[in-house]
C-alpha positions in Angstrom: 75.7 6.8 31.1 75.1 9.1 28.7 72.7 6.7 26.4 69.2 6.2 27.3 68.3 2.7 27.8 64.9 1.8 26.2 62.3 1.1 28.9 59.6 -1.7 27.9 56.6 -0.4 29.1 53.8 -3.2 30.0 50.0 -2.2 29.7 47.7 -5.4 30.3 44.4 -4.3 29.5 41.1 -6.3 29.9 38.1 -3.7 28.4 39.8 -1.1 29.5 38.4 1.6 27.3 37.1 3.9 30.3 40.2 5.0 31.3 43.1 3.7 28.8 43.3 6.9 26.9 44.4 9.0 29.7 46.6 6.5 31.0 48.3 6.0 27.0 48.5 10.0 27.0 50.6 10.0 30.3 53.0 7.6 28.3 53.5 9.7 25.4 54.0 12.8 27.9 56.8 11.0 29.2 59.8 13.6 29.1 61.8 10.5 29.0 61.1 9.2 25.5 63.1 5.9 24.7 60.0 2.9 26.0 58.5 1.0 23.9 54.6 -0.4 25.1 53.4 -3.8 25.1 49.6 -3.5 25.7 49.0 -6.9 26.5 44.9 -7.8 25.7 43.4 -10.5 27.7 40.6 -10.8 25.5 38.7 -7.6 25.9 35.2 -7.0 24.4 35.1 -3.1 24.0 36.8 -0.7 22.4 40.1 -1.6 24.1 41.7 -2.6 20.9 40.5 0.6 18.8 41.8 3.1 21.5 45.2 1.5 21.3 45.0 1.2 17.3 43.8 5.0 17.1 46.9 6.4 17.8 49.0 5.2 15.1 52.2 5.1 17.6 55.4 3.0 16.5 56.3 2.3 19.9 53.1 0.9 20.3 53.1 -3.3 20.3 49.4 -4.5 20.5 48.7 -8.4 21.4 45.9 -9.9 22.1 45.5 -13.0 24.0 44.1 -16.4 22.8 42.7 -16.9 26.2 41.6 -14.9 29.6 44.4 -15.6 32.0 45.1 -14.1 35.7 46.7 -11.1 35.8 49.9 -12.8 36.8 49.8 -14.8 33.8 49.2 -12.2 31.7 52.1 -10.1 32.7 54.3 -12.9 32.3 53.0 -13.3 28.8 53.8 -9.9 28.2 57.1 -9.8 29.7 58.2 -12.7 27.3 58.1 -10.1 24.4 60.2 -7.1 26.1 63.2 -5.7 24.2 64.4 -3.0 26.7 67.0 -3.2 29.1 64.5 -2.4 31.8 60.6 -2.9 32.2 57.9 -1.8 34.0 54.3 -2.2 34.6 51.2 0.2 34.1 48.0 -0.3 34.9 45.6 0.6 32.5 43.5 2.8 34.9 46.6 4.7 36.7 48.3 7.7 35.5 51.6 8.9 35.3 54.0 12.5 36.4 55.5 13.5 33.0 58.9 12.9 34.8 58.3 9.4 36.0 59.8 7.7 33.9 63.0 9.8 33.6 63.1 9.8 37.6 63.5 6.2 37.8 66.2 5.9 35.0 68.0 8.7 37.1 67.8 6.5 40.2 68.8 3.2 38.6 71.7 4.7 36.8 73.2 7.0 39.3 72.6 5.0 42.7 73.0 1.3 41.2 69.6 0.4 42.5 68.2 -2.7 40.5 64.7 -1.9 42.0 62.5 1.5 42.0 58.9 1.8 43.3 56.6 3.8 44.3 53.5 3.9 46.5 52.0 6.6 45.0 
């Protein structure tokens, strides 16, 4: 496959502002560069929403929740507005290898996987 499929990239944040900015800048270092990331905000009271809005990214898609909902929920909620061919989740706390990303699209391409994870 010589396209790259766009990855939808799921961020649930609730006041995340401690440690979102590091986590967004391990996106964007991504040497795989077709995702698109839905931060999904379950009704955060800091600066959660400003971080996000700061970096003026157009693969950036911000919503905020009408409610607090468990995680689960939330995720689902988030997954309903996806327009890649495959998702995943980050935390808003957890960091990322510049080559994640590409590493998994390597091993669901080339081995026909239709699952990668990681415990690390």
């Amino acid at each position: 496959m010589t396209e790259k499929p766009l990855v939808s990239v799921i961020i649930n944040c609730y006041n995340s502002e401690k440690y979102l900015r590091e986590t967004i800048d391990s996106l964007i270092a991504q040497t795989y560069d077709n995702w698109e990331a839905i931060f999904w905000d379950n009704c955060s009271t800091d600066k959660t929403a400003e971080i996000i809005a700061s970096y003026n990214e157009p693969r950036f898609r911000y919503f905020l929740a009408e409610k607090n909902t468990p995680l689960g929920e939330a995720r689902n909620r988030a997954m309903e507005r996806i327009n890649g061919v495959y998702f995943c989740f980050l935390d808003s706390d957890d960091l990322w290898e510049t080559t994640f990303l590409n590493d998994c699209i390597d091993i669901l391409n080339n081995t026909g996987a239709g699952l990668v994870y990681s415990r690390f």
